[in-house]
C-alpha positions as CSV (number, residue, x, y, z in Angstrom):
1,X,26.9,-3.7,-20.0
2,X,24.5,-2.6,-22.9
3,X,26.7,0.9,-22.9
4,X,29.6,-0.8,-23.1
5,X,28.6,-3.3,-25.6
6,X,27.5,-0.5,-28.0
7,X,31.0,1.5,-28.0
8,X,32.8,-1.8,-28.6
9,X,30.3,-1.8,-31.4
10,X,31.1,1.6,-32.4
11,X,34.4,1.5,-32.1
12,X,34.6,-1.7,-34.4
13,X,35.9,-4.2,-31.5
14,X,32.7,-6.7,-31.8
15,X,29.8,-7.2,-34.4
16,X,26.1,-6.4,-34.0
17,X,25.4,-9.9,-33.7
18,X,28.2,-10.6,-31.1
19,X,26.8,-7.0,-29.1
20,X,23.2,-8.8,-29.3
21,X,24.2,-12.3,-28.5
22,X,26.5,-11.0,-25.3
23,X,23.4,-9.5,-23.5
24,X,21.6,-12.6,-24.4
25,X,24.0,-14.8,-22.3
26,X,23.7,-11.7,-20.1
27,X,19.8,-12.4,-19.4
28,X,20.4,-15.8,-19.3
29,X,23.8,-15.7,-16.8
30,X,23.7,-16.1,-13.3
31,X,24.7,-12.3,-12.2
32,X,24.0,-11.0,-9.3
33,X,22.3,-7.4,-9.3
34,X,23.8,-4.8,-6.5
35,X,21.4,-2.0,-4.9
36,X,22.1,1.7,-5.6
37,X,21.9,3.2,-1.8
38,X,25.3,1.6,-0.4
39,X,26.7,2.8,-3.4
40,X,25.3,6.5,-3.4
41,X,27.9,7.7,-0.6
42,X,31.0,7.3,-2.4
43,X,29.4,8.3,-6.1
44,X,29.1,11.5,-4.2
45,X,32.2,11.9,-3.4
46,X,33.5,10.8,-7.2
47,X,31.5,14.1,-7.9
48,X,34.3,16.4,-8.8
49,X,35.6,14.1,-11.2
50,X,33.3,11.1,-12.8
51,X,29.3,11.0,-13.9
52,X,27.1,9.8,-11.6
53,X,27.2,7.1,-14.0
54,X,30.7,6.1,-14.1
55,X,30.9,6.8,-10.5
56,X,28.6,3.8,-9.8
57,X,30.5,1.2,-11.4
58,X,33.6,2.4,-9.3
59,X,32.3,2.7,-6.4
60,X,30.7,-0.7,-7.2
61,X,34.2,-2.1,-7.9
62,X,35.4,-0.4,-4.9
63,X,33.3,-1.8,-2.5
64,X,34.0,-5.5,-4.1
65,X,37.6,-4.9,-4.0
66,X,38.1,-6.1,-7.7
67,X,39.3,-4.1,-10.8
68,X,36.9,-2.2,-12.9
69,X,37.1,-3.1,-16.6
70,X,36.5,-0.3,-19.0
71,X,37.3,0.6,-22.6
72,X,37.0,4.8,-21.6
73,X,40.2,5.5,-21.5
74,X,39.2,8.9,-19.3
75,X,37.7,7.0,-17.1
76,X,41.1,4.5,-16.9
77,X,43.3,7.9,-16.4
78,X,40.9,10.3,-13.9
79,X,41.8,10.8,-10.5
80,X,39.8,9.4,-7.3
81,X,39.0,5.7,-8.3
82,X,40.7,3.5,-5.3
83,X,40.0,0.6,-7.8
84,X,42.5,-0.7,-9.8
85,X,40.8,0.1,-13.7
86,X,42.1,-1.9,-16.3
87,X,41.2,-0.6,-20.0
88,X,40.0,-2.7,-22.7
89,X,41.1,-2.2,-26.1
């Protein structure tokens, strides 16, 4: 989230103080954190085509069977995600 926040930052879609304020709520929020291992399979196989990096969040959104939200538009367009990936702009 902290990645994300700063390129909406960068990219002039939300302020600083929105950016700091979001991961506030973020700390505060009931979210759930997921374990890496399950995950490490299918980043694997996302090798060829995403960062490790990016590869864990689809894999992620993979295994939850819900769409991956993302304002990298290469990301949106590569081949191998199974997830629906739905670009924010």
């Amino acid at each position: 989230m902290a990645s994300f926040l700063r390129n909406a930052v960068r990219g002039g879609l939300v302020t600083v103080e929105r950016a700091r304020r979001a991961l506030v709520d973020l700390d505060d929020s009931a979210l759930q954190r997921s374990p890496h291992p399950p995950l490490l399979g299918r980043v694997w196989e996302l090798r060829d085509n995403l960062s490790a990096y990016d590869a864990a969040y689809v894999a992620l959104a993979e295994l939850l069977d819900v769409p991956l939200l993302s304002a990298d538009g290469k990301l949106a367009r590569s081949s191998g995600p199974r997830c629906p990936i739905e670009l924010f702009q």
